[in-house]
N, C-alpha and C positions, 0 to 999 in steps of 0.2 A: 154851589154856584160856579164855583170854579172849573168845574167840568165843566158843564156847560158852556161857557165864555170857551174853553179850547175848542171845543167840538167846533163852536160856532166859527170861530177864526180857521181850524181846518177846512172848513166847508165854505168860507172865501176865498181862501188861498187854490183851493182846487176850481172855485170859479172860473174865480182869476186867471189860474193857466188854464182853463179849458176856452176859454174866450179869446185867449192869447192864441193857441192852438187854431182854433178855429179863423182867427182874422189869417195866420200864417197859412192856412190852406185855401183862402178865398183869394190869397193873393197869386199866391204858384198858378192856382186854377186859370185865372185869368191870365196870368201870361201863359200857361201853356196854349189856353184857348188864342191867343191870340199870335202866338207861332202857328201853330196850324192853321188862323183862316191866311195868315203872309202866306205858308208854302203853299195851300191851296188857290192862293189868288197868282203864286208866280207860274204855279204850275198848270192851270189854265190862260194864262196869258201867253206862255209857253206853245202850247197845244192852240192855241187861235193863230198864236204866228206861222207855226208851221202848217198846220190849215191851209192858210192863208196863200203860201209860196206854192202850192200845191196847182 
């Protein structure tokens, strides 16, 4: 039984960081996603001013 009980506690603990892992990458993800729509939103606003003076 005592193997067992380890195995069992190895295979939470690597849950555990794999979930940790994964919140860590949903969060970068979203901010990188959301630098890139700011420079694509500066960088069209950009491009309509100068348009614009045109």
């Amino acid at each position: 039984m005592g193997i067992l009980d380890k195995v069992k506690r190895l295979g939470q603990k690597g849950s555990e960081k794999s979930i940790e892992f994964g919140k860590k990458g949903i969060e970068k993800g979203a901010e990188l996603g959301t630098k890139g729509y700011e420079g694509a939103k500066e960088a069209a606003k950009k491009g309509y001013e100068k348009d614009k003076k045109k």
